[in-house]
LUMFIFI-373506 format. One record per atom (N, C-alpha, C): residue in one letter; residue number from 1; chain; atom name; x, y, z. Coordinates in nm, 3 decimals, decimal comma, always signed. Last residue first. Example, Ala and Ser with C-alpha at 12.3 -4.5 7.8 and 13.67 -1.06 7.14 Angstrom:
// LUMFIFI-373506
+------+-----+-----+------+---------+---------+---------+
| type | seq | mol | atom |      c1 |      c2 |      c3 |
+------+-----+-----+------+---------+---------+---------+
|    S |   2 |   A |    N |  +1,285 |  -0,225 |  +0,708 |
|    S |   2 |   A |   CA |  +1,367 |  -0,106 |  +0,714 |
|    S |   2 |   A |    C |  +1,290 |  +0,003 |  +0,787 |
|    A |   1 |   A |    N |  +1,319 |  -0,569 |  +0,780 |
|    A |   1 |   A |   CA |  +1,230 |  -0,450 |  +0,780 |
|    A |   1 |   A |    C |  +1,320 |  -0,330 |  +0,780 |
+------+-----+-----+------+---------+---------+---------+
***
This chain:
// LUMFIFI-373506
+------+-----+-----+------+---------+---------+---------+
| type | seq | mol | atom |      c1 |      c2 |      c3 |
+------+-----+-----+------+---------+---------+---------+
|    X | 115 |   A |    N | +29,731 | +20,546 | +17,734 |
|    X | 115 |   A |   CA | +29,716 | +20,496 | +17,849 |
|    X | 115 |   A |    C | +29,711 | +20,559 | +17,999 |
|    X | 114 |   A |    N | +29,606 | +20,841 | +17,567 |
|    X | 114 |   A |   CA | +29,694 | +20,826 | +17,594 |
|    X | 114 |   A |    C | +29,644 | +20,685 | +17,730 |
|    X | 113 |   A |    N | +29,434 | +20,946 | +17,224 |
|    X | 113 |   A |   CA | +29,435 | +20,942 | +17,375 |
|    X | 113 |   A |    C | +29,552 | +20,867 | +17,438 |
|    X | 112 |   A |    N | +29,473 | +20,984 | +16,937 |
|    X | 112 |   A |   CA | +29,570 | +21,074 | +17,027 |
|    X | 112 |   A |    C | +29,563 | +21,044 | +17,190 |
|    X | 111 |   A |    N | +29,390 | +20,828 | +16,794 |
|    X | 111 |   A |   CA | +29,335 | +20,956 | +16,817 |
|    X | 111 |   A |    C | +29,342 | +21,016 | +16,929 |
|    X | 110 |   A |    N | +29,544 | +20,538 | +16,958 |
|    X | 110 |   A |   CA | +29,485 | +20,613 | +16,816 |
|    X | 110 |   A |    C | +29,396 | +20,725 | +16,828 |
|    X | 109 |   A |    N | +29,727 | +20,615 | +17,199 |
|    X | 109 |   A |   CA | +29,645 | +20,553 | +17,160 |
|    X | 109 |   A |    C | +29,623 | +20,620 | +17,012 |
|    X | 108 |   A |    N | +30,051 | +20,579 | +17,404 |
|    X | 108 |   A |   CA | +30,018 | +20,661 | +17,203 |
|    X | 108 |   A |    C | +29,909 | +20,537 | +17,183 |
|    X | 107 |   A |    N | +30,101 | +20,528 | +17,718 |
|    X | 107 |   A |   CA | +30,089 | +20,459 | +17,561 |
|    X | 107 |   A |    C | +30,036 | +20,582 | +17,475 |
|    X | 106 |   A |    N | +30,291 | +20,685 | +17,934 |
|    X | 106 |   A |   CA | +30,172 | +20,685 | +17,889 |
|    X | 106 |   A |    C | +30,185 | +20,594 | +17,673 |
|    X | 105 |   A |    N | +30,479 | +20,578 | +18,229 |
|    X | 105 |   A |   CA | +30,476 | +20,626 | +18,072 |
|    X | 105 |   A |    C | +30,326 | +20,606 | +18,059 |
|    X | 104 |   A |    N | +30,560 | +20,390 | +18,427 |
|    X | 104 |   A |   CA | +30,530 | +20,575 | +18,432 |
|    X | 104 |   A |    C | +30,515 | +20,638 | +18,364 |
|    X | 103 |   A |    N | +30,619 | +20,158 | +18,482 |
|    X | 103 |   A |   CA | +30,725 | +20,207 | +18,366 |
|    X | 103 |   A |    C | +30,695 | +20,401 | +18,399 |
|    X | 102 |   A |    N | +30,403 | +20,037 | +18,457 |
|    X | 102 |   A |   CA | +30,429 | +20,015 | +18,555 |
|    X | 102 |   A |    C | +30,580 | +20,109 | +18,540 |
|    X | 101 |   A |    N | +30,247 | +20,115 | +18,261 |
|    X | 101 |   A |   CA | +30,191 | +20,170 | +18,367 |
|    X | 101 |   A |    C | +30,308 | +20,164 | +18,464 |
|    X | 100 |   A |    N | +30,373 | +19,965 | +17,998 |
|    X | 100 |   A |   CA | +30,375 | +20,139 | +18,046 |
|    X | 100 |   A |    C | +30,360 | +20,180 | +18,170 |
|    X |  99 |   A |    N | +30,312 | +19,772 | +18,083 |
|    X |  99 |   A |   CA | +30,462 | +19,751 | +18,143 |
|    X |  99 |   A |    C | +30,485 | +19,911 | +18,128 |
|    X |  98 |   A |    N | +30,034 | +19,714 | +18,039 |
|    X |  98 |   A |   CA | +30,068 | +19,689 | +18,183 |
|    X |  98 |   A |    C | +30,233 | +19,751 | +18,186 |
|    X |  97 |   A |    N | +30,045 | +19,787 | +17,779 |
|    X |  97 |   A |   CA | +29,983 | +19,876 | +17,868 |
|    X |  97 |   A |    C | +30,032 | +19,884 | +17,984 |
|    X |  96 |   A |    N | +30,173 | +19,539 | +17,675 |
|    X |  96 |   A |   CA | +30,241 | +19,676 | +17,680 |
|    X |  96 |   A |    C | +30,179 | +19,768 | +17,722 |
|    X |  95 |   A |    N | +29,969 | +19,341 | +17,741 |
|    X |  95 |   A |   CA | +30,107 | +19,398 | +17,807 |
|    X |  95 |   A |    C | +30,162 | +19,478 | +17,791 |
|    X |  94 |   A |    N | +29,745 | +19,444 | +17,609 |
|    X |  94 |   A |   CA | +29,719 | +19,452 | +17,751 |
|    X |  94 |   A |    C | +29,857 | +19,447 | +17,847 |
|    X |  93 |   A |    N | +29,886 | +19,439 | +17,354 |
|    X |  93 |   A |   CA | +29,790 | +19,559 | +17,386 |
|    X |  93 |   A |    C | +29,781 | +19,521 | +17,531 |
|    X |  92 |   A |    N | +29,883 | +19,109 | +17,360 |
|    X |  92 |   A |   CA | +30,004 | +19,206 | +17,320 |
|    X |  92 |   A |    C | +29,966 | +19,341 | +17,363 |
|    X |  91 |   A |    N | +29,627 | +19,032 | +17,356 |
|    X |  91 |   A |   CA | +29,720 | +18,988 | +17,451 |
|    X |  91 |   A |    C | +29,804 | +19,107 | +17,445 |
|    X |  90 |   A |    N | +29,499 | +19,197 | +17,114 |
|    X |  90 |   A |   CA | +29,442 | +19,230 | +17,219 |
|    X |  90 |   A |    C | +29,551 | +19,198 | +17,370 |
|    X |  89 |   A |    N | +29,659 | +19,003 | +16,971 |
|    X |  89 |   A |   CA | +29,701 | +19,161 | +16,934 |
|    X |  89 |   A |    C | +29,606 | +19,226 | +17,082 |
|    X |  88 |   A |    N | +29,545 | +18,780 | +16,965 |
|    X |  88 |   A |   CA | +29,675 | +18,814 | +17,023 |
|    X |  88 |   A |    C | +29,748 | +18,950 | +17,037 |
|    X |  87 |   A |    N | +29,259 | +18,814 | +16,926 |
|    X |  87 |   A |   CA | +29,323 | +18,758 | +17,050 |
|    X |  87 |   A |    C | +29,479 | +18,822 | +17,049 |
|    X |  86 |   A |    N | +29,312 | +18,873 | +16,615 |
|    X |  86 |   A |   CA | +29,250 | +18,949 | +16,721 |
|    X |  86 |   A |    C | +29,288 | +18,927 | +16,888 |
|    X |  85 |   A |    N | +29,439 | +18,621 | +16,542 |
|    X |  85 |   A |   CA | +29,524 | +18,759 | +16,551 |
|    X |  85 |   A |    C | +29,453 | +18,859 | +16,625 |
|    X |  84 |   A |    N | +29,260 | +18,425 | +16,610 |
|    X |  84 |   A |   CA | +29,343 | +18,426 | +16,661 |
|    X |  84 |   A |    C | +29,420 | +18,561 | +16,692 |
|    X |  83 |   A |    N | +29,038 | +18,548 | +16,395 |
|    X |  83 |   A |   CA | +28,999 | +18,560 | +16,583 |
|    X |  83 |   A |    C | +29,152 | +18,528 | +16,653 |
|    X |  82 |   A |    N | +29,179 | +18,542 | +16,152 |
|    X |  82 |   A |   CA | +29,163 | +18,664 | +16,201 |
|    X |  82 |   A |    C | +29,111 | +18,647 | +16,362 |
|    X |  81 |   A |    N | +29,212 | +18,231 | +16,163 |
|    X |  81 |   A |   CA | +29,290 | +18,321 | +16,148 |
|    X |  81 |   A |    C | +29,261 | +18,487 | +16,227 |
|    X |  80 |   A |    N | +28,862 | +18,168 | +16,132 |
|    X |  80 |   A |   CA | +28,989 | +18,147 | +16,292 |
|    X |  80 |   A |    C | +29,081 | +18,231 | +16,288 |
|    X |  79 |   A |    N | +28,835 | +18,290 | +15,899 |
|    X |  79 |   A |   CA | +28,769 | +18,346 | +16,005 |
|    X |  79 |   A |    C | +28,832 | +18,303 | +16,145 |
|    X |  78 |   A |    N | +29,097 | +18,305 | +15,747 |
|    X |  78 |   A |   CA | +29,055 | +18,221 | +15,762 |
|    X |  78 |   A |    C | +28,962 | +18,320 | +15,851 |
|    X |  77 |   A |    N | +29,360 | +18,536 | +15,537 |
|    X |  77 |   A |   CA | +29,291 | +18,474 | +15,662 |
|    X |  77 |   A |    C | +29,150 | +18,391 | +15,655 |
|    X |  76 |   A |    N | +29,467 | +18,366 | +15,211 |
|    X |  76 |   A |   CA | +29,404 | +18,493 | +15,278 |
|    X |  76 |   A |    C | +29,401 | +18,410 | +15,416 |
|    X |  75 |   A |    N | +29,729 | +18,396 | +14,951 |
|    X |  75 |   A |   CA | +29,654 | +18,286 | +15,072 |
|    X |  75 |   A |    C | +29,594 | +18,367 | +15,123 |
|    X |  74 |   A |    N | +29,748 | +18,223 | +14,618 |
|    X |  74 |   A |   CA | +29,757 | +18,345 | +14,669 |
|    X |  74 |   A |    C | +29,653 | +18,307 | +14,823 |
|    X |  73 |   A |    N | +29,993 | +18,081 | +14,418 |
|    X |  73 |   A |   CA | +29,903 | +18,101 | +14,509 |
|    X |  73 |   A |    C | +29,880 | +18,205 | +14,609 |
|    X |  72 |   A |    N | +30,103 | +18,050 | +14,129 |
|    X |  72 |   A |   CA | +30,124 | +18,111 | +14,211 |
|    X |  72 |   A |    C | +30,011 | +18,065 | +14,335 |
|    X |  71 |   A |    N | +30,293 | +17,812 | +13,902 |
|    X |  71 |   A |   CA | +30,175 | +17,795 | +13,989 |
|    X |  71 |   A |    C | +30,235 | +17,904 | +14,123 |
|    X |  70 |   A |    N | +30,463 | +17,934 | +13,618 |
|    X |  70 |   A |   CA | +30,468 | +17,885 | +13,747 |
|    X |  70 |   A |    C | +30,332 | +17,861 | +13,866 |
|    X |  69 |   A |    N | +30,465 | +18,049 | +13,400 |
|    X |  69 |   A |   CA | +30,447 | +17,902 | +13,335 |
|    X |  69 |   A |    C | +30,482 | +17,851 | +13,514 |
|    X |  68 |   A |    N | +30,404 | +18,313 | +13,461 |
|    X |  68 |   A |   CA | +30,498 | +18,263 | +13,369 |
|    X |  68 |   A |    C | +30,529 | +18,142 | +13,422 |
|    X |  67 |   A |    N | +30,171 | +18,200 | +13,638 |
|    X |  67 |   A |   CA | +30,226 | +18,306 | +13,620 |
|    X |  67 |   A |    C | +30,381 | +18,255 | +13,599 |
|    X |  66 |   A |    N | +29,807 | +18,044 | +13,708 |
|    X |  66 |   A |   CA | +29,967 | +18,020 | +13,658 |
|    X |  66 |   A |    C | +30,030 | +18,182 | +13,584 |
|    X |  65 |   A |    N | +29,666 | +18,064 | +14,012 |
|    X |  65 |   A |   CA | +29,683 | +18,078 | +13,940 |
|    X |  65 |   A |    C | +29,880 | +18,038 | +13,818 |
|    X |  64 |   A |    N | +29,479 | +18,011 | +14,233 |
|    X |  64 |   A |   CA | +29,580 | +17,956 | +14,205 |
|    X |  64 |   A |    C | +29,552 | +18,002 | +14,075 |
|    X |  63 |   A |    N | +29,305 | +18,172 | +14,611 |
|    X |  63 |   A |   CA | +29,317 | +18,153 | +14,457 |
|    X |  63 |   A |    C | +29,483 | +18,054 | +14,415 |
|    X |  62 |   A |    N | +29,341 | +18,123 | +14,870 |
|    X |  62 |   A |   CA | +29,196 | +18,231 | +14,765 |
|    X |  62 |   A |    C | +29,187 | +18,192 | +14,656 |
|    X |  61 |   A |    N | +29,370 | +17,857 | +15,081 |
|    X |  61 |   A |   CA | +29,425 | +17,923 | +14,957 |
|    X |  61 |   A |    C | +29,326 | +18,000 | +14,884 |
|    X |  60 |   A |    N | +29,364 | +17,998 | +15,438 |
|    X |  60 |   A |   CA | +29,362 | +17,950 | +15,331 |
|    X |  60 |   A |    C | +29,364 | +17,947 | +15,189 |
|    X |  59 |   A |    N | +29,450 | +17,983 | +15,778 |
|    X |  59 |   A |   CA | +29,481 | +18,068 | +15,644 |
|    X |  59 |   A |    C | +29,409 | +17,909 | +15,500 |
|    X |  58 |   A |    N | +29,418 | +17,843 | +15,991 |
|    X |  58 |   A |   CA | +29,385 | +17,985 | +15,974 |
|    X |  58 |   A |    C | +29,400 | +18,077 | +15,891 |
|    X |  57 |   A |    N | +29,389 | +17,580 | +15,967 |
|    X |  57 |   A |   CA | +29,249 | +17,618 | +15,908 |
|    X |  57 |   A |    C | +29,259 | +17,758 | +15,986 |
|    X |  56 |   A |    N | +29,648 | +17,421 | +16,000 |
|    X |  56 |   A |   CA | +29,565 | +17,438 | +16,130 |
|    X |  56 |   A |    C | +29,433 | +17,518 | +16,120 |
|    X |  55 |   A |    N | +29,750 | +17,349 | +15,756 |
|    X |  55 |   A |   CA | +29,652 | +17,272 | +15,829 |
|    X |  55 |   A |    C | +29,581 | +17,280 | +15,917 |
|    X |  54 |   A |    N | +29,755 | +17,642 | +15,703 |
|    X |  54 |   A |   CA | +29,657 | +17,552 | +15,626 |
|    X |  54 |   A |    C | +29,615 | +17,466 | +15,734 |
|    X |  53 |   A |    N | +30,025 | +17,673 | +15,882 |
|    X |  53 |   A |   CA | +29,876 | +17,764 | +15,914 |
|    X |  53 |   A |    C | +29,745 | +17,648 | +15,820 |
|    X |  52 |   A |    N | +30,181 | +17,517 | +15,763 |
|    X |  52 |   A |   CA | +30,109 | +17,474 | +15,863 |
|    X |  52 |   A |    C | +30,018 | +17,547 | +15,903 |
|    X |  51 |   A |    N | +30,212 | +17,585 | +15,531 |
|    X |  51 |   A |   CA | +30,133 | +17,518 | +15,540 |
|    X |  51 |   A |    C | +30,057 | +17,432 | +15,648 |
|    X |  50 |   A |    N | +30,287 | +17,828 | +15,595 |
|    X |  50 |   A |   CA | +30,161 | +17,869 | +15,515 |
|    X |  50 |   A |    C | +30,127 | +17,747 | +15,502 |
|    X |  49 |   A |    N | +30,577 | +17,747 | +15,702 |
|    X |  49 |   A |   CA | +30,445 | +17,822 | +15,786 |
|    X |  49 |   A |    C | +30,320 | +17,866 | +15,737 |
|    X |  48 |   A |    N | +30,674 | +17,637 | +15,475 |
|    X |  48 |   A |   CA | +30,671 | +17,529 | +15,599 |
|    X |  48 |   A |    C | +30,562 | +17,647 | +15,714 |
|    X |  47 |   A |    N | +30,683 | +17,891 | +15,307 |
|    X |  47 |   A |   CA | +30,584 | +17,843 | +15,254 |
|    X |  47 |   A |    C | +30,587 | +17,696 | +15,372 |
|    X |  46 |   A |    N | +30,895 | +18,054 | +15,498 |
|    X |  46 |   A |   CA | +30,708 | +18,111 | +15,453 |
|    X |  46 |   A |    C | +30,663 | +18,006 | +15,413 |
|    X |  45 |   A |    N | +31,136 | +17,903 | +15,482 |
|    X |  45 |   A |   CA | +31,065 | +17,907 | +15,565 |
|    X |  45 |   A |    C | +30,902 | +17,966 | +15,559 |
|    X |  44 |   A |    N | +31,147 | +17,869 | +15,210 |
|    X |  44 |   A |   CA | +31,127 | +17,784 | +15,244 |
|    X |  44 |   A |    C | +31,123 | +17,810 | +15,413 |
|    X |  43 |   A |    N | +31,231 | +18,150 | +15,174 |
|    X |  43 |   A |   CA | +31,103 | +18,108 | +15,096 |
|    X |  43 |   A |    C | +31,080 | +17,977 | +15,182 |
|    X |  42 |   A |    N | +31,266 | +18,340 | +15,444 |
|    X |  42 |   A |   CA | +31,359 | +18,265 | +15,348 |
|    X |  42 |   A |    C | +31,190 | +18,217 | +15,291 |
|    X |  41 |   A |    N | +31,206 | +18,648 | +15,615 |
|    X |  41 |   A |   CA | +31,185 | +18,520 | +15,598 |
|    X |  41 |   A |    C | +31,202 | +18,460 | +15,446 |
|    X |  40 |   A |    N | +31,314 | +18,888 | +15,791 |
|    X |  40 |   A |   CA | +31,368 | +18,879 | +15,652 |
|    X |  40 |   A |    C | +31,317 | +18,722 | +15,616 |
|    X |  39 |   A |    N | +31,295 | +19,121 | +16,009 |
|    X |  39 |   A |   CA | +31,235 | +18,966 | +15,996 |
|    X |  39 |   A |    C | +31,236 | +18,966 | +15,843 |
|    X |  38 |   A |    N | +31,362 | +19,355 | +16,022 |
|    X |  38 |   A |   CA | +31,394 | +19,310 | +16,120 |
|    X |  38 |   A |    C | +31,407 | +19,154 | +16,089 |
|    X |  37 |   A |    N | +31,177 | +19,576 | +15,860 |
|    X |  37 |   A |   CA | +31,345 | +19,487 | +15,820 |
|    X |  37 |   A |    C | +31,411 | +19,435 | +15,915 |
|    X |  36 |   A |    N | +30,967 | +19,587 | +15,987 |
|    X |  36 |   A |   CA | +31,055 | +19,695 | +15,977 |
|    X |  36 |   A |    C | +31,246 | +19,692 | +15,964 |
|    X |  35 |   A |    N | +30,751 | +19,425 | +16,013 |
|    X |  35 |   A |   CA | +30,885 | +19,449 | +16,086 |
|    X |  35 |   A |    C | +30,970 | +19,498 | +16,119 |
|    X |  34 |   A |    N | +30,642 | +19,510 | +15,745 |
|    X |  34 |   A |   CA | +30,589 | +19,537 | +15,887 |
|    X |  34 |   A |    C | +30,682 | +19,570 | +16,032 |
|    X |  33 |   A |    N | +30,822 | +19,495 | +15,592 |
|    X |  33 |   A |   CA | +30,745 | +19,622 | +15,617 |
|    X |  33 |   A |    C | +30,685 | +19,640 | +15,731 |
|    X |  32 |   A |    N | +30,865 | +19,198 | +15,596 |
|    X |  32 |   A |   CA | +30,975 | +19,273 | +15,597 |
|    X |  32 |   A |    C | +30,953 | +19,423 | +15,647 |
|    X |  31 |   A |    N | +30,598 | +19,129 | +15,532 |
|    X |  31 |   A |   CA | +30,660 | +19,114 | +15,669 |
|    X |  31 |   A |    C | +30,753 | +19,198 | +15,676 |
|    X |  30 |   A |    N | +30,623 | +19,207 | +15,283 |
|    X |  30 |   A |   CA | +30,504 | +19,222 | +15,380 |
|    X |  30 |   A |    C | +30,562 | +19,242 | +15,511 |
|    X |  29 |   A |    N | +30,803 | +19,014 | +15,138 |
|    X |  29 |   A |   CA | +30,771 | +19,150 | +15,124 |
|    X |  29 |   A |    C | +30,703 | +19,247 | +15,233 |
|    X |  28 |   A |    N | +30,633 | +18,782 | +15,178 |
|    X |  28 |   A |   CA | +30,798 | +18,808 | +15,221 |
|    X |  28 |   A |    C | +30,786 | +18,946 | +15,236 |
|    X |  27 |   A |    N | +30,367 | +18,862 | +15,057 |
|    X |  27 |   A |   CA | +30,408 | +18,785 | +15,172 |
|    X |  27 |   A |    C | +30,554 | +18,797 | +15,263 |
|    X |  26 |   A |    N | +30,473 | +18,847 | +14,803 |
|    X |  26 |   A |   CA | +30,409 | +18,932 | +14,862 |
|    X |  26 |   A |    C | +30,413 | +18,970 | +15,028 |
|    X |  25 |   A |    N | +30,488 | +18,574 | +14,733 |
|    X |  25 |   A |   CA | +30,675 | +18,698 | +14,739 |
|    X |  25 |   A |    C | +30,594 | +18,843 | +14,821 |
|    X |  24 |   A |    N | +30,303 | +18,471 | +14,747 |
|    X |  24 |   A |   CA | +30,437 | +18,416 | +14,861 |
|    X |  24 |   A |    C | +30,487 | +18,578 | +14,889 |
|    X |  23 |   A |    N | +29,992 | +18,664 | +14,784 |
|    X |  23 |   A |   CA | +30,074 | +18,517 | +14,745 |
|    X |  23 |   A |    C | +30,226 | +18,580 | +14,825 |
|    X |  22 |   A |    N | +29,749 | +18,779 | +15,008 |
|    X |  22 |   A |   CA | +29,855 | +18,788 | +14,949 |
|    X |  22 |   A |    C | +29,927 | +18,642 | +14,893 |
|    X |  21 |   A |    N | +29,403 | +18,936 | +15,115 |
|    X |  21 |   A |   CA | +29,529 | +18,839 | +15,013 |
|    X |  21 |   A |    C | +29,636 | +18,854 | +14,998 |
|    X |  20 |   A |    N | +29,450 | +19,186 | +15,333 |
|    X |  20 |   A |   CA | +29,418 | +19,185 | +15,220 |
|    X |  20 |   A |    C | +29,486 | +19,007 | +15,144 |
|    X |  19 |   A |    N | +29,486 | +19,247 | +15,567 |
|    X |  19 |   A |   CA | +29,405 | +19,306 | +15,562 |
|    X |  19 |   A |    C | +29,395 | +19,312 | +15,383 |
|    X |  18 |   A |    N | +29,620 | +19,018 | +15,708 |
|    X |  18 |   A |   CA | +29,466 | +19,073 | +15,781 |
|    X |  18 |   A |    C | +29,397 | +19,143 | +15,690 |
|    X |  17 |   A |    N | +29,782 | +18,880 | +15,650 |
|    X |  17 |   A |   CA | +29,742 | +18,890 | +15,564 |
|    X |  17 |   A |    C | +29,593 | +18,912 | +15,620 |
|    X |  16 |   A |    N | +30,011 | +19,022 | +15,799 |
|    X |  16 |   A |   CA | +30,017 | +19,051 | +15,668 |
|    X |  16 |   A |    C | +29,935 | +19,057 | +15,562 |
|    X |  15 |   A |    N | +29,908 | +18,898 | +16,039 |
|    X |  15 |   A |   CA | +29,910 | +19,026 | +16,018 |
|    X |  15 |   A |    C | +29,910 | +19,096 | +15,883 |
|    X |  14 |   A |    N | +30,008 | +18,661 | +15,969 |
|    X |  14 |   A |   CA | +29,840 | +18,636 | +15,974 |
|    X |  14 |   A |    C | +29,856 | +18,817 | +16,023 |
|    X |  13 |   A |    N | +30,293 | +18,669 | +15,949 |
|    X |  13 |   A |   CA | +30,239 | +18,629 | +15,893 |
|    X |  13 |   A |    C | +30,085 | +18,646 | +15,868 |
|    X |  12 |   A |    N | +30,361 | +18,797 | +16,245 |
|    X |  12 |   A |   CA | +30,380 | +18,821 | +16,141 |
|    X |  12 |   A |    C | +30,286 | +18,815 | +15,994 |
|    X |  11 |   A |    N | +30,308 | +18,561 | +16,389 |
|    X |  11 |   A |   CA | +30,200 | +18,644 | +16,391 |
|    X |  11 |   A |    C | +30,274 | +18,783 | +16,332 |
|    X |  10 |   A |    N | +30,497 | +18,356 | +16,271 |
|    X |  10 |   A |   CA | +30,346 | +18,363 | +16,258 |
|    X |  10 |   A |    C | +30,239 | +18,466 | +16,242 |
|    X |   9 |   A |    N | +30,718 | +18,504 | +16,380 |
|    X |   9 |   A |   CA | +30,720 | +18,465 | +16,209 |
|    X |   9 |   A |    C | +30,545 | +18,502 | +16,180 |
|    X |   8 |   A |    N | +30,701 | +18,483 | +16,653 |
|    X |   8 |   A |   CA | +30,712 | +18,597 | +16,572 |
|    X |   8 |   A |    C | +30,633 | +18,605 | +16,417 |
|    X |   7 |   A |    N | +30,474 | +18,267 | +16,840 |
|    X |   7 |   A |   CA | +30,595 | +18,279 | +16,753 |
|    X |   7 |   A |    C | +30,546 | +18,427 | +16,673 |
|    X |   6 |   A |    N | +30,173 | +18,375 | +16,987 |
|    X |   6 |   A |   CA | +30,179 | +18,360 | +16,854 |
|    X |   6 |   A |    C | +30,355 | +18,344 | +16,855 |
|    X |   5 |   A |    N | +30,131 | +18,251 | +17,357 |
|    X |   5 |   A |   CA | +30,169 | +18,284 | +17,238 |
|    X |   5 |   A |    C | +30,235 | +18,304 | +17,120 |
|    X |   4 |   A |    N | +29,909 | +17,975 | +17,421 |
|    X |   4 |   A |   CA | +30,028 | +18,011 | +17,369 |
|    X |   4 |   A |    C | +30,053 | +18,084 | +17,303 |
|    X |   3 |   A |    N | +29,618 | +17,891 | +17,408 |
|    X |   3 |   A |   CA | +29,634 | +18,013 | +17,472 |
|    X |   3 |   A |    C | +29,810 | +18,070 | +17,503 |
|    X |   2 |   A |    N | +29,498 | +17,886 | +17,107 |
|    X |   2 |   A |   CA | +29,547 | +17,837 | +17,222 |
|    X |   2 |   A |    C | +29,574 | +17,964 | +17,271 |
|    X |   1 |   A |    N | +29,182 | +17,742 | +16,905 |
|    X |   1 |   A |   CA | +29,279 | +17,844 | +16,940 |
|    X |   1 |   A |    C | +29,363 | +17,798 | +17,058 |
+------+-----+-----+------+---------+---------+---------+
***
């Protein structure tokens, strides 16, 4: 792991696929939702970041299959994968706490408690 943080795209990416498999177009799709149509990623950018996640062993391939006469793949998190996104989502959570506090605002916890 490092202690740099995640590029957008990425931690995008290993969000998408926290909480279930996904192949490419899924994937595109995904982000876009998450983002909230902010982050529109080109095919040939997803699949130059699914393979560098591969090499770096935080995503890997679940399955391959052929779908109309095309090789799909479908990629899940990695057990690194998910400790990275844990880490960074924990990073991310401790700054936007810190910049509420400092800000005079209270964070929107889950079941309603408040920073």
């Amino acid at each position: 792991m490092t202690d740099q943080p995640l590029r957008e795209p990425t931690l995008l990416l290993l969000t998408a696929l926290a909480d279930a498999p996904r192949h490419g177009y899924a994937l595109i799709k995904e982000v876009e939702t998450i983002s909230q149509g902010r982050v529109r990623l080109r095919a040939g950018t997803l699949y130059g970041a699914l393979d560098r996640l591969l090499k770096q062993g935080l995503v890997r391939v679940e399955r391959e299959e052929i779908v109309d006469s095309r090789m799909r793949r479908t990629y899940a998190l990695t057990d690194a994968g998910s400790a990275l996104l844990a880490a960074e989502a924990e990073r991310l959570r401790a700054t936007a706490d810190e910049a509420a506090r400092r800000l005079g605002v209270g964070l929107s916890r889950p079941g309603g408690a408040t920073a």
